[in-house]
C-alpha positions, -999 to +999 in steps of 0.1 A: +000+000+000+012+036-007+000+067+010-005+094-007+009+129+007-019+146+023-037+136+057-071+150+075-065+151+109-100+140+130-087+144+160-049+148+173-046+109+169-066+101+140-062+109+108-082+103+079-051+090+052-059+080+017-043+059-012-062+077-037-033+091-061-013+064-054-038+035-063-061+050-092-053+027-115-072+005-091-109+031-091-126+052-065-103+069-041-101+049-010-094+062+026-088+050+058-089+057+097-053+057+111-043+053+151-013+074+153-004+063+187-005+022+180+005+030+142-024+009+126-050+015+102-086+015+120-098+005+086-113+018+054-142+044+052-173+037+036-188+064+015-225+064+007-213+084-030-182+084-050-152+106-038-121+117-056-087+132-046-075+132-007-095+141+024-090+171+037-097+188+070-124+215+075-122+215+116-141+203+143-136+166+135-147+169+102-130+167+068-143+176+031-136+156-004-149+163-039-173+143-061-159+126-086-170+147-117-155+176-093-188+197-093-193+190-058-177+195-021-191+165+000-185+170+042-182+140+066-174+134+100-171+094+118-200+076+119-211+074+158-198+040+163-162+050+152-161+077+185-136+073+201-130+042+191-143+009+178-155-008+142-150+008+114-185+019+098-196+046+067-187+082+070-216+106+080-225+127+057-229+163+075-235+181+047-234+182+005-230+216-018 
């Protein structure tokens, strides 16, 4: 697996990392939750709709992509059962422009 650059943090120990530039010959861009502290990945987030390019933060635990045809700025934050900690379950969707 190769990371790409850019990281959303979600908290000061989480951060939402992505493989997206690195594995597009492979589709959709894929992220995934990452413990900092124990150096693992949580697991892969589920989105409800496609999502291109990196995750990026927009503050109070949340972070922002953009559709796939790039018209679009989608906002998400963890799904309940993800705070603090535990399975990995779809992104929330807090809000779509």
């Amino acid at each position: 697996m190769y990371w790409d650059f850019d990281a959303a943090f979600v908290d000061e120990d989480t951060p939402v990392a992505g493989t997206s530039e690195c594995d597009a010959r492979y589709g959709t861009a894929r992220h995934r939750l990452v413990d900092v502290p124990e150096m693992t990945v949580r697991g892969e987030i589920s989105y409800p709709v496609p999502v291109s390019g990196p995750a990026r933060a927009a503050g109070d635990g949340t972070w922002y992509t953009v559709s796939e045809d790039g018209t679009s700025v989608h906002l998400w934050e963890p799904a309940e059962e993800i705070r603090p900690a535990g399975p990995i379950g779809p992104a929330s969707r807090v809000h779509v422009r």
